[in-house]
FIDREN-46883 format. One record per residue (C-alpha): residue in one letter; z, y, x. Coordinates in steps of 0.05 Angstrom, whole numbers, plus 5000, padded with zeros to 4 digits. Layout:
aZYX...
END
This chain:
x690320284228x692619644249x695619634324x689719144350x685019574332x688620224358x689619784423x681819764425x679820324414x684520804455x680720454522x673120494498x674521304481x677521394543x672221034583x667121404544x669122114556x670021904634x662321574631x660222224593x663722654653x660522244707x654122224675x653723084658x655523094734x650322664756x645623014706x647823654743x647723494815x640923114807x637823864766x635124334823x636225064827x631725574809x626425754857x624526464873x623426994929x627327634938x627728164976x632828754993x633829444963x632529905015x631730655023x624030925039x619231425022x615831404968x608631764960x604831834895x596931834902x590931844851x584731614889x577831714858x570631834878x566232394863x560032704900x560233384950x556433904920x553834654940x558335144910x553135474875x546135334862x541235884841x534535604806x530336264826x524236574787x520337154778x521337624728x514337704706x509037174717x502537204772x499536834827x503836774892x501937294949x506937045003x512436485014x517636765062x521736195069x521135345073x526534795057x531834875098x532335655127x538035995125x537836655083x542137325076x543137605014x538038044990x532337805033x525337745011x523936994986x517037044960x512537564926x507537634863x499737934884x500938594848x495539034894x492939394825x500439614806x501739844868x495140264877x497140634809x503740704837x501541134896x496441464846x502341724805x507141914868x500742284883x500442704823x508942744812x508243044885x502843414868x506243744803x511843784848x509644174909x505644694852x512544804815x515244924889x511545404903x512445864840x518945764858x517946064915x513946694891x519446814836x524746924888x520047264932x519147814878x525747734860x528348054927x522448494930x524548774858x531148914893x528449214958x523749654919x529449864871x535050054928x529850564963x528550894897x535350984877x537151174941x531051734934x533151934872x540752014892x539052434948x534752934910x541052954863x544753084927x540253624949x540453904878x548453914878x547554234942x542654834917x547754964852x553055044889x550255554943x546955894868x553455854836x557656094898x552056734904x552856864834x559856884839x560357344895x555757864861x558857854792x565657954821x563858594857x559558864789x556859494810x550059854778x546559804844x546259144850x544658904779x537658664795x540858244849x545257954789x540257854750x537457484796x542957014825x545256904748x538056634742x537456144808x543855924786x541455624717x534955474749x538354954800x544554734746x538354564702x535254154762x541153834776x541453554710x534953314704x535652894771x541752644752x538552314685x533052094725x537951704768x541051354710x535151194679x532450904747x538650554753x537950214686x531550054686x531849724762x537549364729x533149084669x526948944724x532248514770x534348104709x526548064690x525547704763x532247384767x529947044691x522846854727x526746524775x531046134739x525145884708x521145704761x527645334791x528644914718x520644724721x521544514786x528044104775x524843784708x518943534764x523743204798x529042824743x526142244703x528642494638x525543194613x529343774576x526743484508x529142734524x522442474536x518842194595x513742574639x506842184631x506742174707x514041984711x513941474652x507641124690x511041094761x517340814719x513740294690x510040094755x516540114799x519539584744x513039134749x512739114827x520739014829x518838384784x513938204836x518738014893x523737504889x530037644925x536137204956x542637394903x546837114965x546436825032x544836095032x539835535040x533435405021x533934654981x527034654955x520735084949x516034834888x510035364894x505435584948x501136124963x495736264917x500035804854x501036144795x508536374778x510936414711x518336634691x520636004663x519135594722x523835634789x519735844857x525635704897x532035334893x538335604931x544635344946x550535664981x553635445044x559435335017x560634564996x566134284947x567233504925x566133514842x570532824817x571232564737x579132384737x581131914679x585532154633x591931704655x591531974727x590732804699x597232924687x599232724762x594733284795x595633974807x593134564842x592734694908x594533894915x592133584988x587833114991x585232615038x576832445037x572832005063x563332035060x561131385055x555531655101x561531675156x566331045133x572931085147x573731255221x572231985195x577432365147x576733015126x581633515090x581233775018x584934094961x585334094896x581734754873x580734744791x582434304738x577934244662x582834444607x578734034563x575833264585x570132964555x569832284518x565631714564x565731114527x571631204490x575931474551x578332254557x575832514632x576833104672x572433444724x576733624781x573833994844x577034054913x575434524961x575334255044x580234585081x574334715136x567434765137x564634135183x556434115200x557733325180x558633455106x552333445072x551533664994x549632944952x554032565002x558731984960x566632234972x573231794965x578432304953x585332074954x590432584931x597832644954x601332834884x608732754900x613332404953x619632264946x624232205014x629731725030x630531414952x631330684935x626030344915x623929644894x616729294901x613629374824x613928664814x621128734824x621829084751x621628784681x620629114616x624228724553x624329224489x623329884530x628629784579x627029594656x631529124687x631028714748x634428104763x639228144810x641427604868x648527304855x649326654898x643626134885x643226514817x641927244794x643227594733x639228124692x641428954701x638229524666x635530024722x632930744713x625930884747x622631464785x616531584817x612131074827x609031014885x600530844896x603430284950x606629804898x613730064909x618030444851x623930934865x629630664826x635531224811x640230784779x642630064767x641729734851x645629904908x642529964984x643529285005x642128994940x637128324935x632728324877x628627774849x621227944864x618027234840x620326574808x617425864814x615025594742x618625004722x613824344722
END
């Protein structure tokens, strides 16, 4: 290169790279900052909610029938009434039945009072048996007395007289020897008759103590439903039968509650597959579908917060969460969950049908940092925020917790207290 040339060109690069500086300078100051709002990483509490609507119910609702059909006799109750448990609602006209009725308690009294009293004649012989039986043993044991009594004076005579055996008094022998058998041999005799008394007043008590028994068993088979052979009394079996129909005839309360509708009236007919009267317990619970993203946030015994549209919001009332379906059902493509609460107290304002906004406190979180959800961004399953540095910020991966139903996320790692986090940025025009 030739030095003229070298002379030229030395000044054109040098003024060149100084325009270039001046101008990237100019290019810079003239380029405005990026725009965008922030706001500080504080500490504060975070609370976890799932709010959704569902409609207060009765506990339980009983659809009530008869058992057998007929035409109503009597309506006990109207819409509205309080009932107890148990009480009479309504009844079937059953006058026939219950005229048959009485016409078998007639008769099963009848049989009844008959086997009674042969009871009562068996033990009456019975004791008189006995009675009759202890005076003639007693008779008969005191002639065996006597008898004993008689031998021995014989025996002691004959004794006497055969011990001093002398000629002159043979006759007198003679005749002891023979009063002496004479009363031994009566002695005897009485004394079998005693022991066949005795045996056969035995065998007559157990005759009458049999009869007795017997008379007891009739009566006893009058009185049990079920006869010694397994089968029904024709009395017994008709009363049976008539006792089940007029028990079909009156419809009972199953619980205390209130009447929510009567749909027959006196002198309707009644069949079984048709209710007479709808009841509904006191008791009132809030029935809710949850979606299936909010499920997993709720569990028992949660509180919750409702609302009746009937009242607006100026009236809250207190709930929990009080079951939970193990199994949700598809609703146009989306997996929900019937969840019921139970209030906390019973209020006269809640009415069953009422519309109820339930919000329900799921978790809080006390004194944690936490960051406006706006604040976060997700970029290949990481959340970062952007993070103020001077009229700039810069991009840090964060760890999340709870998020809360205000707009607000706990964050656990990545920010300090103090921190200012991007929350919004101006488009560029």
């Amino acid at each position: 290169m030739n030095k003229p040339y070298k002379k030229i060109l030395i000044p054109v690069l040098i003024i060149s790279a100084v325009g270039g500086l001046v101008g990237w300078r100019v290019y810079s100051q003239g380029k405005a900052a990026p725009i965008f709002d922030s706001t500080e990483v504080r500490r504060s509490t975070v609370v976890q909610e799932v709010t959704v609507t569902g409609r207060v119910e009765p506990v339980e609702t009983y659809d009530l029938s008869f058992a057998t059909s007929g035409v109503v006799k009597t309506l006990a109750v109207q819409e509205g009434d309080m009932v107890a448990s148990g009480q009479t609602l309504a009844t079937l006209e059953v006058a026939d039945v219950a005229m048959q009725q009485a016409q078998s308690k007639a008769a099963l009294v009848g049989d009844r009072q008959t086997a009674e009293v042969a009871l009562q004649k068996a033990e009456q012989s019975l004791a008189q048996t006995v009675r009759v039986n202890d005076i003639k043993i007693e008779e008969a044991k005191q002639k065996v007395r006597n008898a004993k009594t008689k031998l021995e004076i014989a025996k002691e005579q004959f004794d006497r007289i055969q011990a001093e055996d002398v000629e002159e008094i043979a006759a007198s022998y003679l005749s002891a020897e023979s009063a002496y058998t004479s009363a031994l041999a009566t002695y005897q005799e009485l004394q079998e008759a005693l022991q066949v008394l005795q045996a056969s007043s035995t065998q007559s008590e157990k005759t009458a103590q049999a009869d007795v028994a017997a008379a007891r068993q009739a009566l006893q088979l009058k009185q049990d439903t079920i006869t010694s052979d397994g089968t029904l009394s024709a009395n017994r079996a008709a009363l049976g039968y008539q006792g089940a129909v007029l028990s079909k005839s009156v419809l009972r309360a199953p619980s205390a509650g209130v009447v929510a509708k009567v749909a027959l009236q006196v002198g309707e007919y009644a069949s079984p597959s048709a209710a007479v009267v709808t009841l509904v317990t006191p008791d009132l619970h809030i029935t809710a579908n949850v979606p299936e993203a909010d499920i997993a946030k709720l569990s028992l015994n949660d509180t919750a917060a409702v609302t009746l549209d009937a009242y607006g919001e100026d009236a809250e009332f207190a709930a929990t969460v009080a079951s939970i379906d193990e199994v949700g059902t598809l609703v146009e493509g989306v997996a929900i969950y019937e969840v019921t609460f139970h209030f906390t107290e019973p209020d006269e304002r809640i009415k069953s049908g009422m519309t109820a906004n339930t919000t329900v406190h799921t978790d809080t979180r006390e004194n944690v940092l936490a960051v406006p959800q706006r604040a976060l961004i997700t970029r290949n399953g990481d959340k970062l925020v952007r993070l103020v540095e001077g009229d700039g910020f810069r991009e840090v991966p964060v760890k999340t917790g709870l998020r809360g139903s205000d707009g607000t996320v706990e964050i656990t790692e990545g920010v300090s207290e103090g921190d200012r986090v991007v929350v919004f940025i101006e488009e560029e025009q």
